[in-house]
C-alpha positions as CSV (number, residue, x, y, z in Angstrom):
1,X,0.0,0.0,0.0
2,X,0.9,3.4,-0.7
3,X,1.0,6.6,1.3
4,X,1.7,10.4,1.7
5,X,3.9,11.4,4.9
6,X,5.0,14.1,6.7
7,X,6.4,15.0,9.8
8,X,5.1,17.0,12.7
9,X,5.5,19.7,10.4
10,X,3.2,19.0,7.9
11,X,5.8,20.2,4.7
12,X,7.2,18.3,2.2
13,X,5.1,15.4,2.1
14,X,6.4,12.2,-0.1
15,X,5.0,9.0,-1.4
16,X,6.0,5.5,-0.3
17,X,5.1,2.1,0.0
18,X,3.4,1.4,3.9
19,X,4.4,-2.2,5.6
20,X,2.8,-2.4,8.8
21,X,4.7,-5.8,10.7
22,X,3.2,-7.3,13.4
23,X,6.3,-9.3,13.9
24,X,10.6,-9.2,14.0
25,X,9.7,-11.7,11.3
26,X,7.7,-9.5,9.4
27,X,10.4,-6.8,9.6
28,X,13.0,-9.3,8.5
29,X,11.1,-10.4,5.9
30,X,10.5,-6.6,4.5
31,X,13.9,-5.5,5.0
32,X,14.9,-8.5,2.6
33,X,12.4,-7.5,-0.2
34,X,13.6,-3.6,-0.2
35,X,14.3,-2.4,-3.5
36,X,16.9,0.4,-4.4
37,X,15.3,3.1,-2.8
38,X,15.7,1.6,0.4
39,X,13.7,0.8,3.7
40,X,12.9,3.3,7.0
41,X,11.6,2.6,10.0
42,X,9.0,4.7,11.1
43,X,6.9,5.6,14.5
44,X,4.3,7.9,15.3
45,X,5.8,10.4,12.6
46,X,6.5,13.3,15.6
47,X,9.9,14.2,13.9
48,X,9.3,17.4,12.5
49,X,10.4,17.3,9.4
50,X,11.7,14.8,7.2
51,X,13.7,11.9,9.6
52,X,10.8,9.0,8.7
53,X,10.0,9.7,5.0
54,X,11.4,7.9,2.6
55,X,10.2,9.1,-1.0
56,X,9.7,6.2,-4.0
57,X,10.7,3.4,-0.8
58,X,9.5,1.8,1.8
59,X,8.4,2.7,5.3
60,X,7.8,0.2,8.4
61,X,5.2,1.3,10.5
62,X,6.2,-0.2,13.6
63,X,3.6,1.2,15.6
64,X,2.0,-2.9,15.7
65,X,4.8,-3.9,17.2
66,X,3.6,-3.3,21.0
67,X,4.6,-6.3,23.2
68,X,5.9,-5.7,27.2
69,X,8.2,-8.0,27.3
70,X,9.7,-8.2,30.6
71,X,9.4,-5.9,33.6
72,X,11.4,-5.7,36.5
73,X,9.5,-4.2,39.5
74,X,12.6,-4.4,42.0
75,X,15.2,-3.6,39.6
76,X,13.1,-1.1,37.4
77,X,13.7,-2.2,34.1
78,X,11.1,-2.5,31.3
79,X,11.7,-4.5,28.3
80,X,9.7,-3.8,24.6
81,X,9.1,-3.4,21.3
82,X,10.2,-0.3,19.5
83,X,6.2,0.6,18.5
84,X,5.4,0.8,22.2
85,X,4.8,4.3,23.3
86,X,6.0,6.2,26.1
87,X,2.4,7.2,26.9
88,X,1.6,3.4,27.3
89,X,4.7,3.4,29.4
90,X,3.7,5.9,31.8
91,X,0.0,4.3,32.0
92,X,1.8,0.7,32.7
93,X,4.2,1.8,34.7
94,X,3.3,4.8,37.1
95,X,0.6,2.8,39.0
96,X,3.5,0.4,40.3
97,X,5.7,3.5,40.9
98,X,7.9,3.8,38.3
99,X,8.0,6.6,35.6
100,X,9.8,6.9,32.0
101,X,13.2,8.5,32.7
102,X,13.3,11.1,29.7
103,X,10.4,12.5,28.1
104,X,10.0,14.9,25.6
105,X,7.3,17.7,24.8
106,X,5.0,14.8,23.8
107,X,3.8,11.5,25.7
108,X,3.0,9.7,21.6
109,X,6.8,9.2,20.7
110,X,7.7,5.4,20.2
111,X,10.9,3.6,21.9
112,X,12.4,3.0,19.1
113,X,11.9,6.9,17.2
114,X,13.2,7.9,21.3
115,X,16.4,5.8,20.8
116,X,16.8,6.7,17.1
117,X,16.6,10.5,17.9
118,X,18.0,10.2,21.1
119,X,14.9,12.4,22.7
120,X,15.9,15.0,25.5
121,X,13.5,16.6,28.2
122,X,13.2,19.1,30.3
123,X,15.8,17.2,32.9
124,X,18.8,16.6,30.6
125,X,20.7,18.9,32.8
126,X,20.2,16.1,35.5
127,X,19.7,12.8,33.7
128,X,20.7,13.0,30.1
129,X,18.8,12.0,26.6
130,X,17.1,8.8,26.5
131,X,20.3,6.8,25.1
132,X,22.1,7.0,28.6
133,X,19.1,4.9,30.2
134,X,19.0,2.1,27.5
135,X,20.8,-1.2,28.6
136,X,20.0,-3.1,25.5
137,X,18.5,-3.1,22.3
138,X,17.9,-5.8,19.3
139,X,18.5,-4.3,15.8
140,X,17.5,-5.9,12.3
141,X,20.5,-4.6,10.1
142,X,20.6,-5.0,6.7
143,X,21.4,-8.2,6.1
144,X,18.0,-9.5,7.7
145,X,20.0,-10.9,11.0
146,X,19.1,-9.5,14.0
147,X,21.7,-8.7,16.3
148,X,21.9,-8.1,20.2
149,X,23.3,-5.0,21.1
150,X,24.6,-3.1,24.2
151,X,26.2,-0.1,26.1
152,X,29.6,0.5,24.9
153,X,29.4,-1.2,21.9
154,X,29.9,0.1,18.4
155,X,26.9,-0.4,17.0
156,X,24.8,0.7,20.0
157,X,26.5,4.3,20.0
158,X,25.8,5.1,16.1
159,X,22.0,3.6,16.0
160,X,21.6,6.3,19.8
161,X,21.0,9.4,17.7
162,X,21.2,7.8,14.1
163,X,17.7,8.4,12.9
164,X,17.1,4.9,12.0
165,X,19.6,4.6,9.4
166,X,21.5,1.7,10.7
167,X,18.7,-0.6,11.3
168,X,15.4,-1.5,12.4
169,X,15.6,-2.0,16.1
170,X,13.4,-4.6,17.1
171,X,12.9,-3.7,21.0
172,X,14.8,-2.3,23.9
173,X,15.4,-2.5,27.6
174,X,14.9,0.9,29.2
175,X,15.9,1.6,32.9
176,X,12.7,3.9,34.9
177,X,13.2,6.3,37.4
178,X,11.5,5.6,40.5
179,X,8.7,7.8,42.2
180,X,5.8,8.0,44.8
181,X,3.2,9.7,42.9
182,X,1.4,10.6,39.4
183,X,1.8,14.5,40.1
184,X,4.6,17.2,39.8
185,X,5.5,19.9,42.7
186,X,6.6,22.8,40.4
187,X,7.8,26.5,41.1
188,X,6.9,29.0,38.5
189,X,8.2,32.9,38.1
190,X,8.6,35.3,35.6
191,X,11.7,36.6,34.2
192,X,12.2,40.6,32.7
193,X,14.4,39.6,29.7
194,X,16.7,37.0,28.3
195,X,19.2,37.9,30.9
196,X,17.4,37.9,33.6
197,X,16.2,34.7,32.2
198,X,19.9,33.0,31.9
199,X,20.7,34.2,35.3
200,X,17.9,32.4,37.0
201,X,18.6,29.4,35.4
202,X,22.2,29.6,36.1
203,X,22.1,29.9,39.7
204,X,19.2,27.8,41.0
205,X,18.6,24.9,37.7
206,X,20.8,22.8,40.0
207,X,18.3,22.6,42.6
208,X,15.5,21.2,40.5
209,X,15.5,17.5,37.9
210,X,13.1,19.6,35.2
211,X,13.5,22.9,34.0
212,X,11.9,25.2,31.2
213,X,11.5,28.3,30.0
214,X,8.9,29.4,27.6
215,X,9.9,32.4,25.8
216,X,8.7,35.4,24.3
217,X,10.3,36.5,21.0
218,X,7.9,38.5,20.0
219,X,8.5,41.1,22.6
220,X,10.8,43.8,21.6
221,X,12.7,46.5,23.4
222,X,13.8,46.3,27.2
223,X,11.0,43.0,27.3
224,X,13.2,41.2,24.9
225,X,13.6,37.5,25.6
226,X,11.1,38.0,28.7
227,X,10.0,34.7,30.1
228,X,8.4,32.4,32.0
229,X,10.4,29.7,34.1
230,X,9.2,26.4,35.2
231,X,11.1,24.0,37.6
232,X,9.1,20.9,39.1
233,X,10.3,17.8,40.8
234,X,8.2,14.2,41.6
235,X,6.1,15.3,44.3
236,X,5.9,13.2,47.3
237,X,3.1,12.1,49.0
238,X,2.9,14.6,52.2
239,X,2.1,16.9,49.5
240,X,-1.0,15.6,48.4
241,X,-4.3,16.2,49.4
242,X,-5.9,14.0,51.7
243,X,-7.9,13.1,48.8
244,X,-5.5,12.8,46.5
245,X,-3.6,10.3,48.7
246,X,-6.3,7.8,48.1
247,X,-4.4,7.2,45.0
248,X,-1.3,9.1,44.9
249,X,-0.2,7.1,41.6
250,X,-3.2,7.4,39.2
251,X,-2.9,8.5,35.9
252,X,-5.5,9.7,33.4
253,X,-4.8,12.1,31.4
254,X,-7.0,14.6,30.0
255,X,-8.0,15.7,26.3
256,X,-10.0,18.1,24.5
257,X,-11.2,17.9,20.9
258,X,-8.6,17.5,17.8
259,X,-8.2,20.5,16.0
260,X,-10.3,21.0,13.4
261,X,-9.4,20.1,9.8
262,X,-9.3,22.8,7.2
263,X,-8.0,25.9,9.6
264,X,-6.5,28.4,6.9
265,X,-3.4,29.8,6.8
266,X,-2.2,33.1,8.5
267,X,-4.0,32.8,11.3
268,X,-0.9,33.0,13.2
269,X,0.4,36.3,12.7
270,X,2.7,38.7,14.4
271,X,0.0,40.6,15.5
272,X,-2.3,37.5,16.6
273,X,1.0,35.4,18.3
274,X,1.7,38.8,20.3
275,X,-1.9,39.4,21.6
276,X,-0.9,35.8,23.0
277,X,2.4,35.9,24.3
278,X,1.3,39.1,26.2
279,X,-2.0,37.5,27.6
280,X,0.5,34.2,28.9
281,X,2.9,36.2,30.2
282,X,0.7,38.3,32.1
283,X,-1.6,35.5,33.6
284,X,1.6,33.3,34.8
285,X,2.6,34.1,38.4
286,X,5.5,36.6,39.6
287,X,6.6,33.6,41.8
288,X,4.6,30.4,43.2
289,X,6.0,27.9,45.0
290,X,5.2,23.9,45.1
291,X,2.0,24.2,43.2
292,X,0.9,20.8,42.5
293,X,0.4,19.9,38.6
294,X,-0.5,16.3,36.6
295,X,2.1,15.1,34.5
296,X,0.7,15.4,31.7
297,X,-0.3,19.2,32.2
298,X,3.7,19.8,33.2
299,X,5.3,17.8,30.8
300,X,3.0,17.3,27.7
301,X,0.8,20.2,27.6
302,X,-0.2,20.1,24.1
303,X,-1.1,16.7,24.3
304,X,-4.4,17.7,25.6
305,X,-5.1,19.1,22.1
306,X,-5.1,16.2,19.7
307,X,-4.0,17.2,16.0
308,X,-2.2,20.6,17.4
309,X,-0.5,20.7,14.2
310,X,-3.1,21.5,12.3
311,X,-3.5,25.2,13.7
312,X,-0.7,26.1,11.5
313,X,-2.9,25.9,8.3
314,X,-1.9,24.3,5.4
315,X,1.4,25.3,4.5
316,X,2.3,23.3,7.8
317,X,5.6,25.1,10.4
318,X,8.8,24.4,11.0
319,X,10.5,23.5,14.5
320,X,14.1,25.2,14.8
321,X,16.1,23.8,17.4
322,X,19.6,24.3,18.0
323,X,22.6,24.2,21.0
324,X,25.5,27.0,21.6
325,X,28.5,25.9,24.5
326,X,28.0,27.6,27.3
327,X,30.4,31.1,27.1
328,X,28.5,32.1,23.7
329,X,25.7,33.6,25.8
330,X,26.3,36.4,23.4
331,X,25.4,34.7,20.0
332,X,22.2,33.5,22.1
333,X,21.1,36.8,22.8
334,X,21.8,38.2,18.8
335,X,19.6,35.1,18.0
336,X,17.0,35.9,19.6
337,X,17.0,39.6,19.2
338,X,16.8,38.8,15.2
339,X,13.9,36.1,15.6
340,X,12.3,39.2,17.4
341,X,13.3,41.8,14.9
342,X,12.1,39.7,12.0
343,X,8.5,39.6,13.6
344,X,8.2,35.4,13.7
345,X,5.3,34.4,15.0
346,X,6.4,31.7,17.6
347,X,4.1,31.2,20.7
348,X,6.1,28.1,21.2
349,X,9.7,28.7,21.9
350,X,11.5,27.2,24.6
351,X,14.6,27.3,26.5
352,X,16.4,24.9,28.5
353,X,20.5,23.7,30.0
354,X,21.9,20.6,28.9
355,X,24.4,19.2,30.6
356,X,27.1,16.4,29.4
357,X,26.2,14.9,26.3
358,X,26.2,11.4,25.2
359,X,28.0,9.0,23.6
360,X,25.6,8.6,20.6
361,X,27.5,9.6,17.2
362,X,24.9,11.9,16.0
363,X,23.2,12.7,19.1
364,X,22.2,16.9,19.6
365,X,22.6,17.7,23.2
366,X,26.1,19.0,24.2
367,X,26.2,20.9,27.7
368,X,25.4,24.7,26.5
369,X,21.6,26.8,26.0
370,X,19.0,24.9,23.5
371,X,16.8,26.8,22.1
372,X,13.3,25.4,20.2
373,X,10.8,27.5,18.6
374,X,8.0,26.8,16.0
375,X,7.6,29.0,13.1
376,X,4.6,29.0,10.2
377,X,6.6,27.6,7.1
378,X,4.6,30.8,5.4
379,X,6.7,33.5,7.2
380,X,8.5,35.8,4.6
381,X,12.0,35.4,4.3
382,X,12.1,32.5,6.7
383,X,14.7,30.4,4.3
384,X,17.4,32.9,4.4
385,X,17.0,34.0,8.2
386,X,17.1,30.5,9.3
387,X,20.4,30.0,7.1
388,X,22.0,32.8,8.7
389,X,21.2,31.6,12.2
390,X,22.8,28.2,11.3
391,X,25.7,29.9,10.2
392,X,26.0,31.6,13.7
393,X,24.6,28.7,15.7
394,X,28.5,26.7,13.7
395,X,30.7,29.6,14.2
396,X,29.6,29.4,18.3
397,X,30.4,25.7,17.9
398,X,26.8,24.7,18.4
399,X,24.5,22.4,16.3
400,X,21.0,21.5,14.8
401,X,18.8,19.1,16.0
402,X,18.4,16.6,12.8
403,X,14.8,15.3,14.5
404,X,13.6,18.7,14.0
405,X,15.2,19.8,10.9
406,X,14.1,20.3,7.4
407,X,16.2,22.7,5.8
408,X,19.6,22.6,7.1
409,X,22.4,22.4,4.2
410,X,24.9,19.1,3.7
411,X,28.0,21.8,4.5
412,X,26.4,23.2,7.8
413,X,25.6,19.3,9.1
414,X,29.4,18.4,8.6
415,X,30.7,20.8,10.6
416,X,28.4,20.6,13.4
417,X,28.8,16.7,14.0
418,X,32.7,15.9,14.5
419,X,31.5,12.0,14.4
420,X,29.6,12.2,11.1
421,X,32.4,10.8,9.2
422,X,32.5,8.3,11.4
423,X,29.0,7.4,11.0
424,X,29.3,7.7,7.0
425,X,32.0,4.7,7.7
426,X,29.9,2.9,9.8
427,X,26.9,2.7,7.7
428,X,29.0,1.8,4.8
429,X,30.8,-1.3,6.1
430,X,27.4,-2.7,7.4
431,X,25.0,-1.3,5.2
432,X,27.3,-0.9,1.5
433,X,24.2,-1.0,-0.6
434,X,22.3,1.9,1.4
435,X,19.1,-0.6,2.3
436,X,18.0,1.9,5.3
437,X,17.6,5.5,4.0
438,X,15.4,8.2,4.2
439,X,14.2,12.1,2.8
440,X,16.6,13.3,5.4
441,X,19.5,11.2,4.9
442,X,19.5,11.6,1.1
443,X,18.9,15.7,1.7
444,X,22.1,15.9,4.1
445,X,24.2,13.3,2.8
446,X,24.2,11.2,5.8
């Protein structure tokens, strides 16, 4: 069967042939009958842009492949299938007390799309990306074997980060993070500006496993880079109400109605995205302390609204993500001021530490400031300002996010990624006839 995909995005869609397996045997047995545009592996399709398309090939859907396969209450260790998601995780696992120990923006990300991306959250200043808490995994390369990977190896390190280009994996064994209920204890405040921002999170992020900062880059002037900063931890049951301590581990999160279909473009304007900004700016707190907030609502916000995607209107968005070392606090702040001087829309930008990164060859995070923001693929002149910020974001000796790119140039990526030739290596010694590609891989010569 053919289909049309996208990413998150909703730009560049391409054509390929769907395989949905309900089995490694089934996988094995598609990977085998590839042709010469080549086989992907693909999730619940929340990469941006164009990691799990692969035009005129094939694509696995491995969202059938959903087996628990072991789970180890004492030790806290799950084992599964790559299509399992991390918001079936969370509803297995948090009644027994155990929680996913990364999570991104978004509960609907498979195990397999978390390890081949190498997902970050809002704690990686704490606790890393998702590679550094995965013992094991299985991967089908391209041969058809399957082969049984772990930490250290080779292998293990270039498919943590790789984007699914040097196999299918199969399943996983994921180590949890252990806690005493289903609900956050989280500290909110407002910051001026971007500085006042970055000093905030300089002197107190140690003191909290999650941190955020949604940002305003719309404001101009003195209110440039204004902000506000949320920091929760696992809150522990003397915090709950009596009430609430009847079942301090339930989970059930809540949802409104999809957006609709058909929402035209330009709705999200400078003028409209500011009205915004100003109005969530103005109703968050000056400072509150140890407010008590579901995980879904602290973590996964626009989960609640299912097909958020569409409120960018046809023409889809981009999301821009990139990382500057810590010391180029500078090029952070000209980055931001520009994003604000060119009037982009973004009511979603983010801000957030990393600390050390990880031994994945084409993993993002690298201790220094990430930045995220979304912008409506319609905004004049967003090709060229986008080019120059990459150019800015390499002279800082930062990088991209590849899960969230869809424009970068070949030239920019090599620079950024000081493994990359070892990756190109890699994939040719166990993959010399390019069975596992993709949009992205053939875009950025990967």
């Amino acid at each position: 069967m053919e289909g049309r995909l996208t990413g998150w995005g909703r730009t560049a869609p391409t054509t390929a042939r769907l395989s949905t397996p309900t089995t490694a045997a089934e996988a094995r047995a598609a990977v085998r009958a590839a042709d010469e545009r080549g086989l992907l592996a693909r999730g619940l399709g929340r990469s941006y842009g164009d990691a799990a398309q692969n035009a005129g090939g094939t694509v696995l859907d491995m969202t059938a492949l959903t087996r628990v396969l072991a789970l180890d209450l004492e030790r806290g260790l799950v084992t599964c299938e790559a299509g399992v998601s991390l918001d079936r995780l969370m509803r297995l696992l948090l009644p027994f007390g155990w929680f996913v120990p990364v999570t991104p923006g978004t509960r609907y990300v498979t195990v397999g799309g978390a390890i081949g991306a190498d997902i970050h959250g809002k704690n990686h200043h704490v606790s890393g990306s998702f590679g550094h808490h995965v013992t094991r995994m299985r991967l089908l390369t391209a041969g058809g074997e399957e082969v049984e990977l772990t930490r250290g190896e080779e292998l293990f390190d270039a498919t943590t980060g790789g984007m699914g280009l040097t196999g299918v994996i199969l399943d996983a064994t994921i180590e949890l993070l252990p806690v005493t209920t289903s609900l956050m204890s989280v500290d909110t405040e407002r910051a001026t500006d971007l500085d006042d921002l970055m000093q905030r999170l300089e002197s107190t992020d140690h003191r909290y496993r999650y941190s955020v900062a949604w940002i305003d880059l719309v404001a101009r002037g003195a209110a440039t880079g204004r902000a506000v900063l949320s920091r929760g931890e696992h809150a522990t049951p003397d915090l709950l109400t009596p009430r609430q301590r009847r079942d301090p581990l339930a989970f059930h999160p809540r949802s409104l109605p999809a957006a609709p279909r058909g929402i035209p473009g330009g709705l999200l304007r400078t003028g409209t995205v500011g009205a915004f900004n100003e109005l969530w700016f103005r109703k968050a707190p000056r400072e509150r302390r140890g407010q008590l907030q579901r995980i879904g609502a602290f973590f996964h916000p626009l989960d609640g609204v299912p097909e958020w995607n569409r409120v960018y209107g046809p023409s889809g968005f981009l999301q821009y993500q990139f990382v500057v070392p810590y010391g180029q606090e500078p090029v952070l702040r000209s980055i931001v001021e520009q994003l604000s001087r060119h009037g982009c829309p973004s009511f979603l930008a983010v801000l957030k530490r990393f600390g050390e990164g990880g031994p994945g060859w084409l993993s993002f995070p690298m201790p220094g400031w990430t930045l995220a923001l979304d912008l409506p693929a319609s905004v004049p002149g967003l090709g060229p300002l986008l080019d120059r910020l990459d150019e800015q974001v390499l002279a800082a000796g930062g990088r991209i996010y590849l899960a969230k790119d869809s424009r970068m140039r070949p030239r920019t990526l090599t620079a950024m990624y000081p493994r990359l030739a070892d990756f190109r290596a890699l994939r040719e010694r166990i993959d010399p006839t390019g069975a596992f590609t993709s949009d992205l891989a053939r875009r950025l010569a990967l």
